[in-house]
OpenMM code with the backbone's topology and positions (N, CA, C; nanometers):
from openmm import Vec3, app, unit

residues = "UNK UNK UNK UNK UNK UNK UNK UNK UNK UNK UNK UNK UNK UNK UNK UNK UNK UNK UNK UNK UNK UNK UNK UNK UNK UNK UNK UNK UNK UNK UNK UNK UNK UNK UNK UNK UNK UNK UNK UNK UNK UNK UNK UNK UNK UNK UNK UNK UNK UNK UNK UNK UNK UNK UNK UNK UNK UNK UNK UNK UNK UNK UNK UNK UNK UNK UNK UNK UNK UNK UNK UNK UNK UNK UNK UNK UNK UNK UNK UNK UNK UNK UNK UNK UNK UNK UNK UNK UNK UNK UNK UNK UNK UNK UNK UNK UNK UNK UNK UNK UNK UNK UNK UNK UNK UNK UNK UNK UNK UNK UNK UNK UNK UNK UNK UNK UNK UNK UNK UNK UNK UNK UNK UNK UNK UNK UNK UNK UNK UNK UNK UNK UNK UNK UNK UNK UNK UNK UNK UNK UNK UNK UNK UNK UNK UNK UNK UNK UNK UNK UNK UNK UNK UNK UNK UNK UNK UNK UNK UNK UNK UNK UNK UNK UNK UNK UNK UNK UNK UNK UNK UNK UNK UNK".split()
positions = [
    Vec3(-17.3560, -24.2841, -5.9425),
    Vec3(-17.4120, -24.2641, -5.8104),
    Vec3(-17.3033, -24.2501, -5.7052),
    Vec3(-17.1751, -24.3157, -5.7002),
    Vec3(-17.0598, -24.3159, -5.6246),
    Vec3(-16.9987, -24.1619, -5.6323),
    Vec3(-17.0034, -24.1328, -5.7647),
    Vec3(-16.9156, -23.9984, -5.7184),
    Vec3(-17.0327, -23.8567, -5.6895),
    Vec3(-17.1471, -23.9105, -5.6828),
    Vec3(-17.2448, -23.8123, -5.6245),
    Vec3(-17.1920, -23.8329, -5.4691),
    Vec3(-17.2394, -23.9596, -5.4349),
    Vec3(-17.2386, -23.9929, -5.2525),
    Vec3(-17.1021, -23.8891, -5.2233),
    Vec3(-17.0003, -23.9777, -5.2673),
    Vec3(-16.8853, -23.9061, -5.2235),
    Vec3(-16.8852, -23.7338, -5.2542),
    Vec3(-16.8981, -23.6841, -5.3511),
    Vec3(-16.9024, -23.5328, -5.3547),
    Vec3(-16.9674, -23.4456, -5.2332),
    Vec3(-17.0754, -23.5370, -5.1937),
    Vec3(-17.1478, -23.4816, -5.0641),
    Vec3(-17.1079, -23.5213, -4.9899),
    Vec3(-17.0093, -23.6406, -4.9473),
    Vec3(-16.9162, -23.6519, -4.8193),
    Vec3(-16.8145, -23.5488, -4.7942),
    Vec3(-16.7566, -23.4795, -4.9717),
    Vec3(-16.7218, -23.3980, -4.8822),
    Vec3(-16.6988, -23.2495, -4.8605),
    Vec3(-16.8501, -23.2277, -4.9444),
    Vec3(-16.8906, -23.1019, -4.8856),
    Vec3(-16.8982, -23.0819, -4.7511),
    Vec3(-16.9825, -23.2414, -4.6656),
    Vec3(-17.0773, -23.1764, -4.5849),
    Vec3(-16.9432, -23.1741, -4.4787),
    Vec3(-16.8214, -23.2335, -4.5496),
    Vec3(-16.6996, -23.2402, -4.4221),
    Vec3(-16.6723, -23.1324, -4.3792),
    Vec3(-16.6397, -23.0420, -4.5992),
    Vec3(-16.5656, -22.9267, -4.5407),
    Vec3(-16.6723, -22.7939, -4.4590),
    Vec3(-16.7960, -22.8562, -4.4882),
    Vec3(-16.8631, -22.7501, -4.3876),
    Vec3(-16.8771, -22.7682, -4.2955),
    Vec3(-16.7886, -22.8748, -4.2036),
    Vec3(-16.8161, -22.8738, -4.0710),
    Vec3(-16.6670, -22.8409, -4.0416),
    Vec3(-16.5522, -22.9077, -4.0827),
    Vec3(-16.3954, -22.7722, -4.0474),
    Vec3(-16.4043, -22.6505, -4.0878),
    Vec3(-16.5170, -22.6209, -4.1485),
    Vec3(-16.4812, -22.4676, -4.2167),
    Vec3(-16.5739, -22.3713, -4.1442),
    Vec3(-16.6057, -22.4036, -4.0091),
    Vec3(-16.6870, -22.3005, -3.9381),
    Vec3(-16.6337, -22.2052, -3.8553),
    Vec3(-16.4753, -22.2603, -3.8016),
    Vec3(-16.4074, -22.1453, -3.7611),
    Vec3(-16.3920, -22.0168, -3.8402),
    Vec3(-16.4878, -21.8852, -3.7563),
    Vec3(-16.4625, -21.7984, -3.8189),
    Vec3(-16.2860, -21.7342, -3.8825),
    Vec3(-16.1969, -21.7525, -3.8229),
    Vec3(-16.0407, -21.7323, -3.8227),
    Vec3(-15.9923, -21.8036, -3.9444),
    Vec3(-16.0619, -21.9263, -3.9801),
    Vec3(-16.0078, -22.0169, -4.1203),
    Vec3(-16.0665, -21.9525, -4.2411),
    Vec3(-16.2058, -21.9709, -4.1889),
    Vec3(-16.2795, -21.8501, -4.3367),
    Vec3(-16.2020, -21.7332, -4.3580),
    Vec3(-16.1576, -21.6554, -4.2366),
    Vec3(-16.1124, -21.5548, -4.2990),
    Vec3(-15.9710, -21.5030, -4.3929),
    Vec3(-15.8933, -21.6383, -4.2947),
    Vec3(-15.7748, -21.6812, -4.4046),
    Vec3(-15.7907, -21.6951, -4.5541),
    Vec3(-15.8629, -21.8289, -4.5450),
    Vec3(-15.9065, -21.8638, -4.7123),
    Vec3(-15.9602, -21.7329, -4.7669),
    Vec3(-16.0377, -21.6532, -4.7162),
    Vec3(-16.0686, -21.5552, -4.8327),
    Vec3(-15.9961, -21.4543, -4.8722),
    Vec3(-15.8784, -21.4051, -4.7926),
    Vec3(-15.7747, -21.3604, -4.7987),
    Vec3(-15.6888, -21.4082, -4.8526),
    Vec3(-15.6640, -21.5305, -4.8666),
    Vec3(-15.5918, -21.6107, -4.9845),
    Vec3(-15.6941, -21.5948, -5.0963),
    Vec3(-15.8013, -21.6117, -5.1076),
    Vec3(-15.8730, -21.5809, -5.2781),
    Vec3(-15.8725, -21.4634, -5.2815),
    Vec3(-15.8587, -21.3500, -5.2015),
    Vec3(-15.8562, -21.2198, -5.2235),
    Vec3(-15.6953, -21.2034, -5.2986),
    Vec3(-15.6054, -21.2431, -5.2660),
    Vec3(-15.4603, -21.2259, -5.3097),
    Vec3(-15.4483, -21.2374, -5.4275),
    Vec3(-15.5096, -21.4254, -5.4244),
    Vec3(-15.5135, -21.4469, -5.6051),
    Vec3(-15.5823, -21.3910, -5.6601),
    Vec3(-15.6972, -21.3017, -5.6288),
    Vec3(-15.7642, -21.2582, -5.7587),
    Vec3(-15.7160, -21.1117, -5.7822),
    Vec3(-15.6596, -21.0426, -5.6791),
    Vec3(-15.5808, -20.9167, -5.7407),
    Vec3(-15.4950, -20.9293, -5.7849),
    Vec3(-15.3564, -21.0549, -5.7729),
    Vec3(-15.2461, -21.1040, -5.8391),
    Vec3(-15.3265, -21.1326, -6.0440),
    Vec3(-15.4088, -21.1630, -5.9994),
    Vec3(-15.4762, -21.2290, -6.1679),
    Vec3(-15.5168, -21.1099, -6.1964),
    Vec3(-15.5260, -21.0053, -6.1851),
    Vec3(-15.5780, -20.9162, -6.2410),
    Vec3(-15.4785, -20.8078, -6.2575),
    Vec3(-15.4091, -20.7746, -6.1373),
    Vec3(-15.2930, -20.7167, -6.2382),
    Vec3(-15.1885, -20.8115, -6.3340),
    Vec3(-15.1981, -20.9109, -6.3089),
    Vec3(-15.0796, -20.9981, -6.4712),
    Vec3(-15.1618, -20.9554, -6.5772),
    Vec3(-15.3241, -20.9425, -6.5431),
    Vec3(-15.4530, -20.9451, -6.7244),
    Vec3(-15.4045, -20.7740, -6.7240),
    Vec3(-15.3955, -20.6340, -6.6681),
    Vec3(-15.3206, -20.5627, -6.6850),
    Vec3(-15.2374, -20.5092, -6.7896),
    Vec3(-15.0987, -20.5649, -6.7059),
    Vec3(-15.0018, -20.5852, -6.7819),
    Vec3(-14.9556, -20.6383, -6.8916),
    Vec3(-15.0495, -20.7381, -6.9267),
    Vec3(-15.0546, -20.7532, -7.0593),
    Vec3(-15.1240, -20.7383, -7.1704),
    Vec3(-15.2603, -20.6765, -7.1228),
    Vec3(-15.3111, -20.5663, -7.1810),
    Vec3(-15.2571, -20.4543, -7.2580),
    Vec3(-15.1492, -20.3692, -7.0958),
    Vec3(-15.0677, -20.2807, -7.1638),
    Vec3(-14.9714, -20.3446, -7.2926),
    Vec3(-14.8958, -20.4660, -7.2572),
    Vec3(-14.7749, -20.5030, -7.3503),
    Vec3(-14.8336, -20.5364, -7.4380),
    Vec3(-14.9764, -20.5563, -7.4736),
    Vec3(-15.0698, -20.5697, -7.5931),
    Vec3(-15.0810, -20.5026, -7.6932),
    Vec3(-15.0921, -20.3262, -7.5765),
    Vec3(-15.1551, -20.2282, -7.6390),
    Vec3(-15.0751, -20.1569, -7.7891),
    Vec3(-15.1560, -20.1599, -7.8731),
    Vec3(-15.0001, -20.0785, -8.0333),
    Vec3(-14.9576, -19.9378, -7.9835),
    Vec3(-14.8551, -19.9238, -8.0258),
    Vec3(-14.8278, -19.7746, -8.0220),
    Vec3(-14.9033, -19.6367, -8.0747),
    Vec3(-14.8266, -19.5300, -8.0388),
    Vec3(-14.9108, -19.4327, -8.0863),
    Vec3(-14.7969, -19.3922, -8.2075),
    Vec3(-14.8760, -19.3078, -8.3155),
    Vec3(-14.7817, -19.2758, -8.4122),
    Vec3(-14.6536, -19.2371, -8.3556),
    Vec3(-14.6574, -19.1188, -8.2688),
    Vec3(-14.5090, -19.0205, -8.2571),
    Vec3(-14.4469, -19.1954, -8.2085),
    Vec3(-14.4504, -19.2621, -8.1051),
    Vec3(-14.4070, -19.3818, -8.0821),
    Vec3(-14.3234, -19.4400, -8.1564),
    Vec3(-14.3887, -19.4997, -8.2822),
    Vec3(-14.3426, -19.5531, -8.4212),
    Vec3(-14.2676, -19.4440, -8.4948),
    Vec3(-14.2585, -19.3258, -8.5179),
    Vec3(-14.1749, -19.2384, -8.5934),
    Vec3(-14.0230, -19.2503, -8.4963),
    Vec3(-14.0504, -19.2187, -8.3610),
    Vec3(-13.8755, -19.2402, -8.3096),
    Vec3(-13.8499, -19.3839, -8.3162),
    Vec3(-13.9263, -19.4837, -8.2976),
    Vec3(-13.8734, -19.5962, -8.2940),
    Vec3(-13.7693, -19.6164, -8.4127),
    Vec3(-13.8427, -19.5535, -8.5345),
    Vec3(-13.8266, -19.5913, -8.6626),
    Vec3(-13.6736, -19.4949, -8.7154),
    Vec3(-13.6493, -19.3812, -8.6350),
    Vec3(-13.5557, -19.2587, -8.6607),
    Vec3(-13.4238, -19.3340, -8.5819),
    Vec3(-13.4499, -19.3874, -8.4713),
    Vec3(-13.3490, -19.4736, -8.3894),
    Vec3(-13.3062, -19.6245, -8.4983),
    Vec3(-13.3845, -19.6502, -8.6017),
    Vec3(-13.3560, -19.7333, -8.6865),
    Vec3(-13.2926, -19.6807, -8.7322),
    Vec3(-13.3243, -19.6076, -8.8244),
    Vec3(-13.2850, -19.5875, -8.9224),
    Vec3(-13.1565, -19.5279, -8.8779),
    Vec3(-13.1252, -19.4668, -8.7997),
    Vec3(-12.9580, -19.4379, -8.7510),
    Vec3(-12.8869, -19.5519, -8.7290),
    Vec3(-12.9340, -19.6388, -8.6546),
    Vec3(-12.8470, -19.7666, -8.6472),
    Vec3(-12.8021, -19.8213, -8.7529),
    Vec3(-12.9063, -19.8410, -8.8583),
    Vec3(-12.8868, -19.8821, -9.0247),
    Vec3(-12.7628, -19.7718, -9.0915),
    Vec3(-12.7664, -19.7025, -9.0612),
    Vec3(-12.6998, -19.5607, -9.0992),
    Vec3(-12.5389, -19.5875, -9.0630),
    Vec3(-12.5259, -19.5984, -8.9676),
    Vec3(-12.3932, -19.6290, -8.8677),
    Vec3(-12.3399, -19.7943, -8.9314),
    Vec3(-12.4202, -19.8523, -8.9529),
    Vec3(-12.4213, -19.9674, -8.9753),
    Vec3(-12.3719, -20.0232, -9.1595),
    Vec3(-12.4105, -19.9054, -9.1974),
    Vec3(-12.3894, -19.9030, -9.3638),
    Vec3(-12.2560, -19.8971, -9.3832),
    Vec3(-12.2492, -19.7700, -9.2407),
    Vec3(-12.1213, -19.6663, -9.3140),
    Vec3(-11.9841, -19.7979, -9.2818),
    Vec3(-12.0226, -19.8978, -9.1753),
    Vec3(-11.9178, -19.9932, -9.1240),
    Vec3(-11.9434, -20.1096, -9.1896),
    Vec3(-11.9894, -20.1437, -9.2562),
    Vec3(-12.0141, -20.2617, -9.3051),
    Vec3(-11.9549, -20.3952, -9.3582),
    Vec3(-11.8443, -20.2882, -9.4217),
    Vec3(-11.7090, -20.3414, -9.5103),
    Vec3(-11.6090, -20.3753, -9.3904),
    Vec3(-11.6063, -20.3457, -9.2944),
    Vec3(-11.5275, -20.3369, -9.1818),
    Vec3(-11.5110, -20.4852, -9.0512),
    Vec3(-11.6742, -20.4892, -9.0912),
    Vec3(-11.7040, -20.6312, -8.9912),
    Vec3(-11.6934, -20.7440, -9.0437),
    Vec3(-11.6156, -20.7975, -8.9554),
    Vec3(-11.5544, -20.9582, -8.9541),
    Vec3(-11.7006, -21.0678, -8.9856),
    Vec3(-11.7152, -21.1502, -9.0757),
    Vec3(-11.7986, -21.2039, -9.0160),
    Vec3(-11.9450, -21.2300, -8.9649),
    Vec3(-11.8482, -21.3171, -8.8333),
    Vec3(-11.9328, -21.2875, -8.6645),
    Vec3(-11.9749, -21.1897, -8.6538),
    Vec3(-11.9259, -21.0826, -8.6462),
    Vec3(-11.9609, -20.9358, -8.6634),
    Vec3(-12.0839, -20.9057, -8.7249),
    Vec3(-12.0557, -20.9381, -8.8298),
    Vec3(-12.1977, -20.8611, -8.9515),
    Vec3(-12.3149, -20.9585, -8.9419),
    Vec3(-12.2871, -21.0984, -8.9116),
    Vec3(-12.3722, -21.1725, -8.8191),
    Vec3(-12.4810, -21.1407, -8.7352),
    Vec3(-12.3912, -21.0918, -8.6385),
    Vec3(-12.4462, -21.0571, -8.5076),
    Vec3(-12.5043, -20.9010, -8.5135),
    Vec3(-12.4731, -20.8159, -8.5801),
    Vec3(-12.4696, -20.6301, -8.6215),
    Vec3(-12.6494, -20.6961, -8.6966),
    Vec3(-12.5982, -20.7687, -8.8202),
    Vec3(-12.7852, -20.8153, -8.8918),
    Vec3(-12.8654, -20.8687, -8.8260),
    Vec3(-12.8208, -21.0028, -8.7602),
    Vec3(-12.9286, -21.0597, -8.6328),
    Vec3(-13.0200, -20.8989, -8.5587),
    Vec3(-12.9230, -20.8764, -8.5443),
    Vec3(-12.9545, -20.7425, -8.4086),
    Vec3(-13.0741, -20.6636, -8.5277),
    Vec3(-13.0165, -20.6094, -8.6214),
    Vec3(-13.1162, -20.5140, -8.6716),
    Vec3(-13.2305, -20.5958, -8.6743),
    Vec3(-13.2401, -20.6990, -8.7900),
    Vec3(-13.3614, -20.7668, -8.8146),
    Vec3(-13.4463, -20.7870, -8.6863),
    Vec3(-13.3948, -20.8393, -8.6277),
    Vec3(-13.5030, -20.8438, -8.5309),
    Vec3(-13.5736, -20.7264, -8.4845),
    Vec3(-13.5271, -20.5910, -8.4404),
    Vec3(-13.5904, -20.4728, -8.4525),
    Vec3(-13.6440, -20.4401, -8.5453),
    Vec3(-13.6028, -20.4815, -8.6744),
    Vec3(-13.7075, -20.4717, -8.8037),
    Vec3(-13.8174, -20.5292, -8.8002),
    Vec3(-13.8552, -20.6638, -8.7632),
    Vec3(-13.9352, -20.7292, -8.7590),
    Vec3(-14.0113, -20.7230, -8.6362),
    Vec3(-13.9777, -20.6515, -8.5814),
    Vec3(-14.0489, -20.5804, -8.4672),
    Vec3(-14.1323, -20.5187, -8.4499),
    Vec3(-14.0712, -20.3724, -8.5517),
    Vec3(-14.1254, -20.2722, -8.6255),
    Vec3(-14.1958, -20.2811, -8.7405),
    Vec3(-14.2307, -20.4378, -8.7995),
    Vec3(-14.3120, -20.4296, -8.8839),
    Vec3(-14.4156, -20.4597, -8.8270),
    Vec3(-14.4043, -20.5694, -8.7027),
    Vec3(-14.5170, -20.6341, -8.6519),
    Vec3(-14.6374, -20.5039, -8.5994),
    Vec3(-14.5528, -20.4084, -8.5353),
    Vec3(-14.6009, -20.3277, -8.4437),
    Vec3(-14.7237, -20.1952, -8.6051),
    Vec3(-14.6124, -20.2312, -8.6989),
    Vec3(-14.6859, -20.1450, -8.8161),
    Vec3(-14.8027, -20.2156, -8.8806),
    Vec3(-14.8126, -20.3047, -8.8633),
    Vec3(-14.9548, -20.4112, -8.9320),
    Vec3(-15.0238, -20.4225, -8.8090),
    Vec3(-14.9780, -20.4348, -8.7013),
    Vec3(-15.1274, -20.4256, -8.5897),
    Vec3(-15.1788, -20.2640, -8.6032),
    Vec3(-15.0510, -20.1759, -8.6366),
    Vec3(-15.1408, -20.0089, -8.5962),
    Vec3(-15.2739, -20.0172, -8.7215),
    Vec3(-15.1539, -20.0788, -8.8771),
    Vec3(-15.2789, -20.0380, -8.9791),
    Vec3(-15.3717, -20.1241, -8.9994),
    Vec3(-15.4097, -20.2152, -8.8789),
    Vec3(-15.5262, -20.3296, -8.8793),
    Vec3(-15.6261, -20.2524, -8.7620),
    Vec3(-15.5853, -20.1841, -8.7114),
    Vec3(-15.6753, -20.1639, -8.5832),
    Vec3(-15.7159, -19.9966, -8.6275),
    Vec3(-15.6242, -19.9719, -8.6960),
    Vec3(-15.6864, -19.8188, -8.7664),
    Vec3(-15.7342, -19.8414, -8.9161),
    Vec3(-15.6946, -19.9839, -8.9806),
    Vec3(-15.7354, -19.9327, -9.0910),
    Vec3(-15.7074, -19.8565, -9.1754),
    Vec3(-15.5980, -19.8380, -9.1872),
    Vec3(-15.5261, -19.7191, -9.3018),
    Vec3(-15.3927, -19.7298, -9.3506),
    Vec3(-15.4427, -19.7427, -9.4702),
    Vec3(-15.3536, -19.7373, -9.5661),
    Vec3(-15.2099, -19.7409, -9.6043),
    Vec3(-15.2319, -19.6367, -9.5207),
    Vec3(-15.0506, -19.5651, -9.5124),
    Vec3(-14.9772, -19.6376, -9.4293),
    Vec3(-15.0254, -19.6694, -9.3126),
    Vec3(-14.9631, -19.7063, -9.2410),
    Vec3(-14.8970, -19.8620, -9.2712),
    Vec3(-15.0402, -19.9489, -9.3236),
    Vec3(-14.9878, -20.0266, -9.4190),
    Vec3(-14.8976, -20.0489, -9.5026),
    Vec3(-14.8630, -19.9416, -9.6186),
    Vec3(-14.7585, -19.8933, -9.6816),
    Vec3(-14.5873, -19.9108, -9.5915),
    Vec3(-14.6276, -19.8449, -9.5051),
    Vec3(-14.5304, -19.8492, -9.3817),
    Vec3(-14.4854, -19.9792, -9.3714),
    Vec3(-14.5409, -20.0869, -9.3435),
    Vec3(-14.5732, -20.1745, -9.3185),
    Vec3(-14.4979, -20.2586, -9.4243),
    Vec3(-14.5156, -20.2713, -9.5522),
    Vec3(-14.4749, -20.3064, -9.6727),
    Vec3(-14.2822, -20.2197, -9.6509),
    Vec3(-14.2903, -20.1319, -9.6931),
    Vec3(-14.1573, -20.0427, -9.7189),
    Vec3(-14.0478, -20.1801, -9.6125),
    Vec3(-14.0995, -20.1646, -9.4738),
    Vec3(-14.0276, -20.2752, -9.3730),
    Vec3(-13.9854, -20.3813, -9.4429),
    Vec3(-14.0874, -20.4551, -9.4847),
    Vec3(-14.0755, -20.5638, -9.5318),
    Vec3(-13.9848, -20.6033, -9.6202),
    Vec3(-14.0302, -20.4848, -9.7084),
    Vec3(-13.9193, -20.5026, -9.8001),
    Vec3(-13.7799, -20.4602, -9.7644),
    Vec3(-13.7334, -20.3743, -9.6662),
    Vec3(-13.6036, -20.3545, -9.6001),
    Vec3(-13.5811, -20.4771, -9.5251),
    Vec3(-13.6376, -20.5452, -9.4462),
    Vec3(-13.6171, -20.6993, -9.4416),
    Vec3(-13.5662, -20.7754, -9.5127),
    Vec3(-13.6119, -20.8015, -9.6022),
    Vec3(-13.5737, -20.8791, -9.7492),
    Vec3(-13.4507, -20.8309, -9.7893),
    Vec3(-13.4463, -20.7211, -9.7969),
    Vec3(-13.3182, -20.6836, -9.8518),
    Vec3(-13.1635, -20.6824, -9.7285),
    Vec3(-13.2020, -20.6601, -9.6074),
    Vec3(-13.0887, -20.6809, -9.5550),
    Vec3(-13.0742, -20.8639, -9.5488),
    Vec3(-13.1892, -20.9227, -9.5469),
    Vec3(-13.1823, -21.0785, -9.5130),
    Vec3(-13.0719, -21.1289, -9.5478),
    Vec3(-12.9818, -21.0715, -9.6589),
    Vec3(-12.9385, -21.1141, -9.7541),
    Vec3(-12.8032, -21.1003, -9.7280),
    Vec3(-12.7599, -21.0343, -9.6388),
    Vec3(-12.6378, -21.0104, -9.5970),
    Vec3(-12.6365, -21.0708, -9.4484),
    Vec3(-12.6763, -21.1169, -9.3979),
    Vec3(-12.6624, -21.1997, -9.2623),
    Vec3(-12.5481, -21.3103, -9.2614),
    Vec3(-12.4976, -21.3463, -9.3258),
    Vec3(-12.3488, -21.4047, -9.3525),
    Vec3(-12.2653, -21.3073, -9.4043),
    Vec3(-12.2769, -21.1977, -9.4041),
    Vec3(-12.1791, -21.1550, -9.4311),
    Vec3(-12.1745, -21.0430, -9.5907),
    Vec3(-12.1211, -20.9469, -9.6121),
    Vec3(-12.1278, -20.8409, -9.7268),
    Vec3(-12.0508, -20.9086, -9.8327),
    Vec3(-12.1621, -20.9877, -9.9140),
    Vec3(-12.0779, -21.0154, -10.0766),
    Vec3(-12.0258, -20.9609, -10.1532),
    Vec3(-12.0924, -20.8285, -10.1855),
    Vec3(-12.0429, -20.7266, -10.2853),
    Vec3(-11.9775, -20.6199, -10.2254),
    Vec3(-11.8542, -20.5342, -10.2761),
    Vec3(-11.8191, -20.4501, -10.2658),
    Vec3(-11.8980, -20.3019, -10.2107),
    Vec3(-11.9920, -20.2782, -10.2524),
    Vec3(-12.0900, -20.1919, -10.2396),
    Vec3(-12.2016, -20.2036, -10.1189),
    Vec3(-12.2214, -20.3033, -10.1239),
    Vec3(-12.3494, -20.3603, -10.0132),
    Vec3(-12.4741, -20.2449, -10.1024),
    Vec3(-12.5073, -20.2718, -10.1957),
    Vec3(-12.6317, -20.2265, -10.2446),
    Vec3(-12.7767, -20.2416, -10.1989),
    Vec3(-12.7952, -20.4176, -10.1193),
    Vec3(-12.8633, -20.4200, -10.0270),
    Vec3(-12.9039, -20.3052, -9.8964),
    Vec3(-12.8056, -20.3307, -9.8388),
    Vec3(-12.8036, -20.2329, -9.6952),
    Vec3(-12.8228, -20.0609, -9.7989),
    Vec3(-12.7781, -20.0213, -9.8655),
    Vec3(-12.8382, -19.9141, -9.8798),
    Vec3(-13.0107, -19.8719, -9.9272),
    Vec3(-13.0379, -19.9911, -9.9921),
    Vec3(-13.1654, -20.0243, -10.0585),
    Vec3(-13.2692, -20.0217, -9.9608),
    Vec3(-13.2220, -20.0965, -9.8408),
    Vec3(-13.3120, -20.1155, -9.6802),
    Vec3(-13.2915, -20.0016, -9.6136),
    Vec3(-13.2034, -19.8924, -9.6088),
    Vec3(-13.1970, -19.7585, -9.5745),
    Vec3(-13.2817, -19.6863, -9.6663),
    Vec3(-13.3020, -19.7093, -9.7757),
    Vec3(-13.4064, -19.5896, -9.8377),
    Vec3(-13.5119, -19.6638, -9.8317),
    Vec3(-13.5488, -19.7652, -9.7968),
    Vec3(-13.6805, -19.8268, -9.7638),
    Vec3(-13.7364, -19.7622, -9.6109),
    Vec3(-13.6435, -19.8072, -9.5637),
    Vec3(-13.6915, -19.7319, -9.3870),
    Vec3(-13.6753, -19.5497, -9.4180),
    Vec3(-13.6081, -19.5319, -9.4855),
    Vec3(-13.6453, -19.3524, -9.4819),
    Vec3(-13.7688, -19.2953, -9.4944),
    Vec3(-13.8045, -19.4015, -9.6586),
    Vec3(-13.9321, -19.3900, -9.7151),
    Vec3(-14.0790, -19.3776, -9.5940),
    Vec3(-14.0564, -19.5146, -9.5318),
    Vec3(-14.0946, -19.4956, -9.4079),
    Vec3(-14.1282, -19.4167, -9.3332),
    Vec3(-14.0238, -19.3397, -9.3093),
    Vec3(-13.9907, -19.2295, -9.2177),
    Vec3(-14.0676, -19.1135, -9.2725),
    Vec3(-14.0855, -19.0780, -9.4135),
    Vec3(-14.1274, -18.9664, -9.4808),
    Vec3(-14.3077, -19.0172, -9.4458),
    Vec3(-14.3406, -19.1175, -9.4729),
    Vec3(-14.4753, -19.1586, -9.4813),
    Vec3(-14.5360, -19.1625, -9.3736),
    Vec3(-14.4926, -19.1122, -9.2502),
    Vec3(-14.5051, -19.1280, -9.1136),
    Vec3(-14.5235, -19.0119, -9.0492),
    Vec3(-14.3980, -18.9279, -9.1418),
    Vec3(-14.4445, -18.8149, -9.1175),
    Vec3(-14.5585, -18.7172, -9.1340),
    Vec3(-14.5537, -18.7344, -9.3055),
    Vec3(-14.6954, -18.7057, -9.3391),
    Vec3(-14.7870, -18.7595, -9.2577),
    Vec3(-14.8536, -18.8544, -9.1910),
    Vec3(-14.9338, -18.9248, -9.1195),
    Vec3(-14.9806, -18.8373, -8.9695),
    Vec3(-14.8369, -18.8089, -8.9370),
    Vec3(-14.8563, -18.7117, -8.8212),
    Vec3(-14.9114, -18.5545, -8.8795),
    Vec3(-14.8703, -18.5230, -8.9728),
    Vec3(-14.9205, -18.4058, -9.0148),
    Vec3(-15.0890, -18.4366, -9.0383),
    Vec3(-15.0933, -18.5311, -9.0841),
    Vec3(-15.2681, -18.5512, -9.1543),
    Vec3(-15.3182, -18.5683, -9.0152),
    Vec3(-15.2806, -18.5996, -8.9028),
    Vec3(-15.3523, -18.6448, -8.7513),
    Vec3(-15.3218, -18.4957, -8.6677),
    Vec3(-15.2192, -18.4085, -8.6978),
    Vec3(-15.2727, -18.2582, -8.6650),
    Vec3(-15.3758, -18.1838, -8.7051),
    Vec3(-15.3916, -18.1884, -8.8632),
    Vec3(-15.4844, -18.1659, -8.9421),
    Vec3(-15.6277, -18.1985, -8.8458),
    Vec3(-15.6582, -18.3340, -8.8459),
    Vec3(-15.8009, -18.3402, -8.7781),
    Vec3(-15.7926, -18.2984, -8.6830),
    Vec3(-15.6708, -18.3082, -8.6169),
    Vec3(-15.7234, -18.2936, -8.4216),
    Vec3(-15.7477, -18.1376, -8.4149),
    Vec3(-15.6891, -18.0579, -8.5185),
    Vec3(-15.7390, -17.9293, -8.5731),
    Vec3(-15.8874, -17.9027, -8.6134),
    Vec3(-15.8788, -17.9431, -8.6801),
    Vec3(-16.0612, -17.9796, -8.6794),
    Vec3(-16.1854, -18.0438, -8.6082),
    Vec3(-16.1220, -18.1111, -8.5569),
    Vec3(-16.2463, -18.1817, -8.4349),
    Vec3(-16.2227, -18.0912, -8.3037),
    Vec3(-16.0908, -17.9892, -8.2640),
    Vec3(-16.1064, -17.8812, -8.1615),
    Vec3(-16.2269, -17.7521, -8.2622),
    Vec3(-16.1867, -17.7542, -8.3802),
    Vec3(-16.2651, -17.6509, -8.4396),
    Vec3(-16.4404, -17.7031, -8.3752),
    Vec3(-16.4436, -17.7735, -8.4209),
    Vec3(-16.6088, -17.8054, -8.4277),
    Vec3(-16.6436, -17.8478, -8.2666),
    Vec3(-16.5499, -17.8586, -8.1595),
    Vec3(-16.6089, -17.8478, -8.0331),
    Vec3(-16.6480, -17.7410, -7.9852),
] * unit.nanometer
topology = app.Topology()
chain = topology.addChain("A")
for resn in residues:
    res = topology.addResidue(resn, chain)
    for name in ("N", "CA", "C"):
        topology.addAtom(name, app.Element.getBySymbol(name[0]), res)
């Protein structure tokens, strides 16, 4: 019963300071602020939500795979810290690029892209393995995770070809 009484003490307060028209119009201008501030942050992260579009994922994946590329050819070369910091760096763009490949083939549903998805993974795994540093003479790894992400690259392509294909066909039948 106490925190009824009181709740209505102090409504009926704030409706008696809150009759200046000039204060109302403040306060609602302050809830007007916050609610367009809250709605563009829901926005923006909407967008940073949103998955990519294929062509998206094919350069992302071509800008990989060059870095991996550059990265092969030096491998034997880096100190270390170096090959450390050179693997930190990729993996994490790997794992980036896988994340971004299992939301496309969950929200489309297909296959391939999935596949995609897998090939990463397994180029993951295989560079994991050199993050301290190139054991073997060869780095058989790092080349193994380069024809994994190529593979990639080929399966992606096809993908874009099969999504000309329809958009060919659904202009046909409009």
């Amino acid at each position: 019963m106490n925190l009824f009484a009181l709740l209505a003490n102090v409504l009926a307060e704030s409706a008696e300071t809150a009759t200046d028209p000039a204060e109302l119009a403040i306060q609602y201008a302050i809830y007007g602020v916050i609610i367009v501030a809250g709605l563009i942050v829901l926005t923006l992260l909407r967008r940073a939500d949103k998955p990519l579009k294929h062509t998206e994922l094919k350069k992302q994946l071509v800008a990989f795979q060059e870095e991996l590329t550059a990265f092969s050819q030096a491998a034997n070369t880096y100190k270390s810290y170096q090959c450390f910091k050179a693997i930190s760096k990729l993996l994490y763009r790997l794992n980036k690029l896988i994340m971004q490949a299992a939301v496309m083939a969950e929200k489309e549903r297909d296959g391939d892209i999935s596949a995609i998805s897998v090939h990463l993974e397994n180029a993951r795994n295989a560079l994991a393995t050199y993050k301290f540093g190139c054991q073997e003479a060869e780095c058989k790894g790092i080349r193994t995770a380069l024809e994994k992400v190529s593979a990639s690259v080929t399966i992606l392509e096809k993908i874009l070809v099969r999504d000309a294909q329809l958009q060919k066909r659904q202009t046909k039948k409009s």
